[in-house]
Structures are given as C-alpha cells and as structure tokens.
C-alpha positions in Angstrom: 93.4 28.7 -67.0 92.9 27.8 -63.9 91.2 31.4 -62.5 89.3 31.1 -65.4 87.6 27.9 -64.6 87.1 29.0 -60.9 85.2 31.9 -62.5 83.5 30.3 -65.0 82.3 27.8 -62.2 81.4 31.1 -59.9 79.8 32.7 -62.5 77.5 29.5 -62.8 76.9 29.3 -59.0 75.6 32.8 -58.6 73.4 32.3 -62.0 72.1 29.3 -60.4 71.5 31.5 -56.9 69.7 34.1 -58.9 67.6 31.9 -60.5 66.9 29.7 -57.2 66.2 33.4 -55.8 63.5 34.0 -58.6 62.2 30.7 -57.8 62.0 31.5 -54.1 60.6 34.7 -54.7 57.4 33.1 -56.6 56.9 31.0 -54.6 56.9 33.7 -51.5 54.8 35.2 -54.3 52.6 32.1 -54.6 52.4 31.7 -50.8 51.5 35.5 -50.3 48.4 34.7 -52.4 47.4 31.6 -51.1 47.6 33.0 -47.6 45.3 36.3 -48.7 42.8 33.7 -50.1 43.1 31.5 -47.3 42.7 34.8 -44.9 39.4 35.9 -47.1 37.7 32.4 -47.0 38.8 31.9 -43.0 36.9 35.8 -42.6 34.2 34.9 -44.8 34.0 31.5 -42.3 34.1 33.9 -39.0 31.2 36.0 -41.0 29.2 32.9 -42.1 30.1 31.7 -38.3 28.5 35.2 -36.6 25.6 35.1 -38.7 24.9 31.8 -37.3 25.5 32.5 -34.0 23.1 35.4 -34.3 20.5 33.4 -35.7 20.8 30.9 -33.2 20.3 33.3 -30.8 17.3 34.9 -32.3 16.2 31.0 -33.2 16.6 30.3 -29.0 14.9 33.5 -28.1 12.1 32.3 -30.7 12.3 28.5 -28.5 11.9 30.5 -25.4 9.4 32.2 -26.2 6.9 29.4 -27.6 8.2 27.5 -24.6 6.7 30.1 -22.3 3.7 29.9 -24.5 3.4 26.5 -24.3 3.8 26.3 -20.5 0.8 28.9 -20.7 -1.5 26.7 -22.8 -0.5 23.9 -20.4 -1.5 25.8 -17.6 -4.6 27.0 -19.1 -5.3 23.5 -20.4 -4.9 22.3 -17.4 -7.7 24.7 -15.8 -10.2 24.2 -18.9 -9.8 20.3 -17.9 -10.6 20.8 -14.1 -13.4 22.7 -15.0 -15.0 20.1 -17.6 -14.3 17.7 -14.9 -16.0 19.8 -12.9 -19.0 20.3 -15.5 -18.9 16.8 -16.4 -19.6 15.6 -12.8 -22.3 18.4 -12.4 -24.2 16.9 -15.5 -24.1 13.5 -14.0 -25.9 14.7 -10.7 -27.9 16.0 -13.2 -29.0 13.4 -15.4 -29.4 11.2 -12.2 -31.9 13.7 -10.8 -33.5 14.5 -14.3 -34.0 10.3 -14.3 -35.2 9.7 -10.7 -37.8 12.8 -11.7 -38.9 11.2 -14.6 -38.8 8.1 -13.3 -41.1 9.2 -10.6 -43.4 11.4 -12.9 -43.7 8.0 -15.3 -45.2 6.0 -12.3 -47.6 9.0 -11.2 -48.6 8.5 -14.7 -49.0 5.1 -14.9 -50.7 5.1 -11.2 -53.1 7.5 -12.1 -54.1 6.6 -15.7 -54.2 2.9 -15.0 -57.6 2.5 -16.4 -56.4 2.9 -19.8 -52.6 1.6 -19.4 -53.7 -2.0 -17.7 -57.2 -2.3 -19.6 -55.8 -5.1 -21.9 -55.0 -6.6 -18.5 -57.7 -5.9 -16.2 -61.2 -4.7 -16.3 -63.2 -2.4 -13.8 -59.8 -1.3 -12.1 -59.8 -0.2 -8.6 -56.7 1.6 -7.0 -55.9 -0.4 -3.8 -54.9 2.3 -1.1 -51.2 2.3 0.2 -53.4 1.9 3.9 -55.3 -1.0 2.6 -51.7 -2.8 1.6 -50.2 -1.3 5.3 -53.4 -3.1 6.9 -52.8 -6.9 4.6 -48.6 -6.1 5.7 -49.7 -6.3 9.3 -52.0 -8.6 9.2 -49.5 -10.9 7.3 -46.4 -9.8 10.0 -49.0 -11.6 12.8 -48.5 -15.1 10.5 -45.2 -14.4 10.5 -44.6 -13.2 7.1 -40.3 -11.5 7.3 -40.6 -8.3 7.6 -38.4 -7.5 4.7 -40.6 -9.6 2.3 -43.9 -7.0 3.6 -41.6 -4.2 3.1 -40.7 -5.3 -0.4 -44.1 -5.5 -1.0 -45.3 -2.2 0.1 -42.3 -0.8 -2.0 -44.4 -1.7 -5.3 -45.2 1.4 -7.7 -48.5 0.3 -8.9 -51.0 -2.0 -6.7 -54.7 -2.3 -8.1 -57.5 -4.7 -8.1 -60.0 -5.4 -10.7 -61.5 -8.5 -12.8 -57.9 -9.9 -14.5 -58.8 -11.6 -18.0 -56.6 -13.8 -18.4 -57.6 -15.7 -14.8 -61.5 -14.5 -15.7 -61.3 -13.9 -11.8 -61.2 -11.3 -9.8 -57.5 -10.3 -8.4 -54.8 -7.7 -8.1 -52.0 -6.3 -10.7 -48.6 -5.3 -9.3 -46.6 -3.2 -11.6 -42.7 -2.0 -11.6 -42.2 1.4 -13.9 -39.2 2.8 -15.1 -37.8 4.3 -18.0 -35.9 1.6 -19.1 -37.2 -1.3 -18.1 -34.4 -3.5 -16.9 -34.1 -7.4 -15.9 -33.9 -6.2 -12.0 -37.2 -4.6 -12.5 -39.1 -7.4 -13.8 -37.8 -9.8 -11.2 -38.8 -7.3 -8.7 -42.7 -7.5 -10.1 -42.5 -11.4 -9.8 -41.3 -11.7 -6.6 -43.9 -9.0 -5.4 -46.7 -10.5 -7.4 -46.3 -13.8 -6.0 -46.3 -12.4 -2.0 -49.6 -10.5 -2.5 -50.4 -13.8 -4.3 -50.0 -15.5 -1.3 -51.0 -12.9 1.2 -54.5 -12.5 -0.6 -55.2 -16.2 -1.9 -56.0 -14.3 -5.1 -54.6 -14.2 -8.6 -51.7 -11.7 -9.3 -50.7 -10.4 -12.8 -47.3 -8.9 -12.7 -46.6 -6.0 -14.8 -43.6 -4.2 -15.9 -44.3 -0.5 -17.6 -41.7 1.9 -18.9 -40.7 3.4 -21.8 -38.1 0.9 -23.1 -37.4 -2.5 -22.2 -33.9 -3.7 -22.3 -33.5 -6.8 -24.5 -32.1 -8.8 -21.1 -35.4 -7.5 -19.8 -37.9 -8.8 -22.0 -36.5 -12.3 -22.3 -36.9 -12.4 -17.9 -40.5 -11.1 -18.5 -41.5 -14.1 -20.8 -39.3 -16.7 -19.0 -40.9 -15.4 -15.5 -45.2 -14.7 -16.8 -44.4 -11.0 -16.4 -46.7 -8.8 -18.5 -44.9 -6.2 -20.1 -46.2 -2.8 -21.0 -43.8 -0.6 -23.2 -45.2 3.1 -24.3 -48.6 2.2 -23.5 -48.7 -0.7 -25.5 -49.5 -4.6 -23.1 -48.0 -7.5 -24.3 -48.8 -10.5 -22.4 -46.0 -12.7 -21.1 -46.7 -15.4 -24.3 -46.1 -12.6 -26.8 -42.8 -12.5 -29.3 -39.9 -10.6 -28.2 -39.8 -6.8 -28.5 -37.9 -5.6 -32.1 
C-alpha cells in the first residue's frame, strides 16, 4: 500500500511537471513572439530613425545652402547701400548747386527786370552801378563807417534808385532774392536798407523777392516794414499774411 501511494504521489508530481513544462513552453512561446514584435517595431524605429537622419542631413545641406545665399545677399546689400550712400550724397552736391544756380539766375532776373517786379514800389527805376555803391562804401569808410557794415552793404542782390511811392520822394530800394524766402533774408534787407539809409540821408524801401516765403519769413517782413515780393506779386509791409 505503501509503493502504491509513493506512486500514486509520483505519478502526480511528474503530471504536474508536464503540465508546468506546457506552461513554460507557452510562455517561451509567448516570449518568442513578443520578442519578434518587439525586434520588428525596434527595426522599424532604426528605419524611421535613418530616414530622419537622412533628412536632417538633406534639411542642413538645404540650411547651408540658403545660409551661403544669405551671406551673398548680405554682401551684395551691403554694396547696393554704399552705393546709394554714395548716390545719395552726389544728389545733395547736386541739389545744392542746382539751388545756388537758381538762386543766382532768380536775382539776374529780378536785377534785370526790376522795372516791372518793383513798379508797385517804385517809379522811374534806375539801376545804381555796383561802382557807384563802391564809391558811397569809401566815402562812408573815411566817416568811419566798420568795414564789415560797407561790406554787408555792397553784398546786397538788388540796389536801385527811383521815385519810392510810399515816401512820394525820391530814394533807393534794396532787395534780398532767393527761392525761399527765409527770416535770415528779410533781416538781411532791413539791416542793409537802413545803412544806405543812413549813408545817403535818403529814404530806403527794403524788399524781399523769391519764389516762396516761409511763414517765419513773412511775419519778420511785417514786424520789420519789409516789402515782400513773392512770384512777382508786391505786398507792402501792412498787407495780411501770405495763405
């Protein structure tokens, strides 16, 4: 009875081993299949992982390339901006000579048709000579006139003589032209109005003539009895301000 227990109990063991063996082997089985999957997923990982490393390297050749464009633009921007700098100081010397030209062809034309721009102002006009206002300089440096104050004077665009209206009495007109009339020019015709003023005993008018006025300008030219001429058009000193 005995043996037969010890077998029976034997018997049980190695039913138990087979089945733990079946269990094993499943789960070898199981293992087996996870590892295959996890083997396809890590080499579909190493493909994804190539792919990108091939596009990054296409994507940084790509970088390196528009970087070398870009340095190019740079550098060619940077030329194109030396040589508007260049332009752009060219054009200044250039619109300073264009304006000192005009500027001096404006008081040719107001010097030589000064019958018909200063006829409101004066009547039977008479250009004074630049060696007539040399000879009252010199006369005026022997009553000890400063020199700078004669050489203002003889700096004057327009100097002519004539019968004024305003005074009803014979006397001069002194005229600053430019352009654009600005308040430096208007206190310049004062200042040289009242010297020949002085130097003749006569009455002065003192004009400013241009083709604008600034609006600084035309309020000095009323304040200071400064006649103002703008396009050909007089407007005494008493007159409302320009528009």
């Amino acid at each position: 009875m005995a043996l037969d227990a010890r077998v029976d109990r034997l018997e049980a063991a190695l039913a138990r081993l087979a089945e733990a063996q079946t269990r094993t082997e499943q789960r070898v089985a199981e293992l087996g299949a996870g590892l295959a999957t996890l083997t396809a997923r890590v080499d579909a990982l190493t493909a994804r992982v190539d792919d990108l490393a091939q596009g990054l390297a296409a994507l940084t050749a790509r970088v390196d390339a528009l970087t070398a464009r870009v340095d190019d633009l740079a550098q060619k921007l940077a030329t194109l901006t030396g040589r508007v700098d260049a332009l752009t100081l060219q054009m200044d010397r250039l619109v300073g000579v264009v304006g000192g030209l005009k500027g001096q062809v404006l008081e040719l034309t107001y010097r030589e048709k000064a019958h018909a721009y200063f006829l409101p102002i004066v009547l039977g006009i008479r250009g004074v000579p630049r060696d007539e206002l040399a000879t009252l300089a010199r006369d005026a440096e022997r009553r000890q006139v400063p020199l700078p104050d004669l050489q203002d004077l003889l700096l004057a665009d327009v100097v002519v003589r004539g019968h004024l209206r305003a005074q009803d009495a014979e006397g001069y007109l002194v005229a600053e032209v430019s352009a654009v009339v600005d308040e430096h020019d208007v206190a310049r015709a004062a200042r040289r109005a009242r010297l020949l003023a002085t130097l003749t005993g006569a009455p002065v008018a003192a004009v400013v003539a241009g083709e604008h006025l600034t609006p600084e300008a035309d309020r000095a030219a009323r304040a200071a009895g400064v006649w103002r001429v703008v396009d050909g058009r007089a407007l005494p000193p008493d007159s409302p301000p320009l528009p």
